[in-house]
N, C-alpha and C positions, 0 to 999 in steps of 0.2 A: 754280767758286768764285762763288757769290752775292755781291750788292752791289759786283760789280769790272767792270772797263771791260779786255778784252785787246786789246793791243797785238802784232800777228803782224810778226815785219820776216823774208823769207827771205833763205835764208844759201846760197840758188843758184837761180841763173835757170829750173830746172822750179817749184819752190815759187814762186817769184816768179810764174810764168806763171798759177799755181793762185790766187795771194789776190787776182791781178787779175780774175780768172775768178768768183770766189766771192764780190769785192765790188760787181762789175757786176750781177749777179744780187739779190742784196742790194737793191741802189740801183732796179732795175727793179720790181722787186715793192715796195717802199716807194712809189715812185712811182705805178702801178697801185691799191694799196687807199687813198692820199690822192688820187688821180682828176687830178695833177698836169701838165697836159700838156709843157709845157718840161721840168719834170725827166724826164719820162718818154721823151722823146726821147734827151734828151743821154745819159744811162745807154742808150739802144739801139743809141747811135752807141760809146760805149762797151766794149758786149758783141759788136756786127760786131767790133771792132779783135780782141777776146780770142779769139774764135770763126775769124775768118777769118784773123787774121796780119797786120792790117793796121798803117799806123804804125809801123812797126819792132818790133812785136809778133811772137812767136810765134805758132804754133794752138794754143792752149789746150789742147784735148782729148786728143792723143797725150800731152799731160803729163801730166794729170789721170792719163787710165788706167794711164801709166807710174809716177805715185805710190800708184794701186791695186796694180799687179804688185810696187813696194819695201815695200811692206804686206802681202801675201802672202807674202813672199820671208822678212821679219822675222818674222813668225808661224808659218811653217814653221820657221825654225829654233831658234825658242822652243818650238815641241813639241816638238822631237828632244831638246833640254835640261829641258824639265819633265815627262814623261810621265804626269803626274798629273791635269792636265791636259790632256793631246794632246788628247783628244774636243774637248771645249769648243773647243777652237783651230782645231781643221780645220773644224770648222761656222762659225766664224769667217770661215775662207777659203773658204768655200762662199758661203755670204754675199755676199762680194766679185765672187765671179764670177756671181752673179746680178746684183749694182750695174750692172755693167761690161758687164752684157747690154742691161740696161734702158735704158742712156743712150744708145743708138745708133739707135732707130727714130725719135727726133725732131729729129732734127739737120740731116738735109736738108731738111727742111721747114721748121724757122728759119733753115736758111742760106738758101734761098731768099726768104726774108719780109723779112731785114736787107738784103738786096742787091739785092729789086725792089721792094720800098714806094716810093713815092712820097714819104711826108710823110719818110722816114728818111733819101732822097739828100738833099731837100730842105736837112732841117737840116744834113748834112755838109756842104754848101756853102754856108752859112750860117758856118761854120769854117774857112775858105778864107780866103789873107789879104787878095785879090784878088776879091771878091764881084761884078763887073762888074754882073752882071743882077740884083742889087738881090734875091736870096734870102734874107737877113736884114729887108729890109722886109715883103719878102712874109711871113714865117712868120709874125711881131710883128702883121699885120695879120687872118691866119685862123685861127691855131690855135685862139682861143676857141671860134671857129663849130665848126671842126673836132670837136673836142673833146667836142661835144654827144652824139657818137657814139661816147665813147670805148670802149664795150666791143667794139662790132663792130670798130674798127679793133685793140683793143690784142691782144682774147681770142687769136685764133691765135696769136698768138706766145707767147704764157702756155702755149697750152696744148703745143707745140711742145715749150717748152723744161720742160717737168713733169718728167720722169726725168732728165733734167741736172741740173737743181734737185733736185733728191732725191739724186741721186751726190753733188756737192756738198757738202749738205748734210751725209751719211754721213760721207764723208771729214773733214771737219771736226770733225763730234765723235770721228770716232777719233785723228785727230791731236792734240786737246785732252785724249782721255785717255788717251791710251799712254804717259806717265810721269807720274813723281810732279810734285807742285808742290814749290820749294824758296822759303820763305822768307828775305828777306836784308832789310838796311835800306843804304841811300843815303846814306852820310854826305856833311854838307854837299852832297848834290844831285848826288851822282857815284859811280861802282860802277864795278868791273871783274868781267868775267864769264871766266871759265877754262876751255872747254872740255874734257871729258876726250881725255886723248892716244889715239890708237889708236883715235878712234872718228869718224865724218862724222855731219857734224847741218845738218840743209837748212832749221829753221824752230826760232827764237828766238820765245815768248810772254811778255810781262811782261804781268802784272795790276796794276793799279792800283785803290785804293779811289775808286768814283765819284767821293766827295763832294773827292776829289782833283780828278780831272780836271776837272770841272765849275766849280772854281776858275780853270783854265785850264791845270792842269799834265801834263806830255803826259810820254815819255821820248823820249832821241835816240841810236842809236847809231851807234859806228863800227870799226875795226879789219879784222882780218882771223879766219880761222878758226882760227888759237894763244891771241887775246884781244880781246876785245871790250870795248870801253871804252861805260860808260852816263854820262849826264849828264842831270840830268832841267832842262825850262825850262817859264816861264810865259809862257802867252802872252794878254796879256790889252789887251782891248778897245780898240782906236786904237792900240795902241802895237808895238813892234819885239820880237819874240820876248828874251827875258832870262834868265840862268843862274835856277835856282832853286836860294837855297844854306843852304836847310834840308835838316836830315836825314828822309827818308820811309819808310814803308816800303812794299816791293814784293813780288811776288813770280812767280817766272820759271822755265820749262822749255824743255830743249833736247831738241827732238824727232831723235832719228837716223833719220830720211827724208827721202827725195828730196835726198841729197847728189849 
């Protein structure tokens, strides 16, 4: 949907393990082509947690592939029910098992990268709440220097994580377009969402019109997988997030994968 802002909230801890995975990547590569040094750390310290399991994190990746396997699994038996289709479908899943090939020769080589870098423990114990030996001074005082070299320090890792990035990235647009969009409007700044019965949905999307959000207005949800209550708020500058209780309009898809 052009001119919209999506909102992903997952509705189970593999999807969950995936949009932390997808926005860590996101955040490093933004970081990298604005030549950012500080941002570009914290998003690295970020992607070890997704990558490795760290902080009460899962590994990312046995998800990831396992929401490629719930994507295959659903397209298989969408052939069996449209045969009109079937071709089109199984090159689909064909597709997937190349993705799923590709993301795997660069993975030991970024985990090795996030786990013996230097400037990367650095900053993790810079986020220690206990920094005795003064590692938050130290970074604040070299990174600029550092930095001067950002491509030889950053590029291996970029280039490492390339077929991740590209998995990734696949899955994402397939999750965005594997069903239809359903518009709705927000009265007075609150919605309820009804899942259909009989069916598991692992990833909630609402679209919001930019020039919405950029206002400041976000959505927030909560319940469980029967109903899902939306309430949309603003949050705007100096002050304490606030109901927003105009009516909006939105619009939102329940993806059934990775429940």
């Amino acid at each position: 949907m052009t001119d919209k802002v999506h909102f992903s909230f997952a509705l189970s801890p593999r999807m969950r393990s995936f949009i932390e995975l997808r926005d860590g990547l996101n955040c490093l590569d933004k970081a990298y082509a604005d030549q950012l040094g500080s941002n570009w750390l914290h998003a690295a310290c970020d992607l070890r947690a997704s990558i490795l399991g760290d902080h009460g994190r899962k590994n990312g990746i046995p998800e990831v592939i396992g929401l490629f396997k719930d994507m295959k699994k659903y397209l298989k038996n969408l052939a069996d029910d449209v045969p009109k289709y079937r071709e089109h479908i199984l090159q689909s899943c064909d597709h997937i098992d190349f993705i799923v090939a590709q993301l795997k020769p660069g993975l030991p080589e970024a985990c090795q990268y996030l786990t013996q870098d230097a400037l990367v423990n650095a900053y993790l114990n810079t986020q220690k709440k206990h920094d005795w030996l003064g590692h938050k001074l130290c970074m604040q005082q070299s990174i600029g220097a550092i930095w001067r070299h950002a491509d030889m320090r950053t590029q291996p890792l970029h280039q490492a994580l390339a077929p991740l990035s590209n998995a990734i990235n696949s899955l994402n647009d397939m999750l965005n377009d594997f069903v239809g969009w359903e518009n709705c409007m927000a009265v007075g700044g609150t919605g309820q969402i009804t899942p259909e019965r009989g069916k598991s949905f692992g990833l909630l999307v609402i679209a919001l019109p930019t020039s919405a959000v950029a206002e400041g207005v976000v959505p927030d949800i909560s319940g469980n997988k029967l109903a899902i209550r939306l309430r949309f708020q603003r949050w705007a500058p100096g002050e304490a997030s606030n109901d927003f209780n105009e009516d909006i309009p939105y619009a939102m898809m329940l993806v059934p994968i990775g429940n």
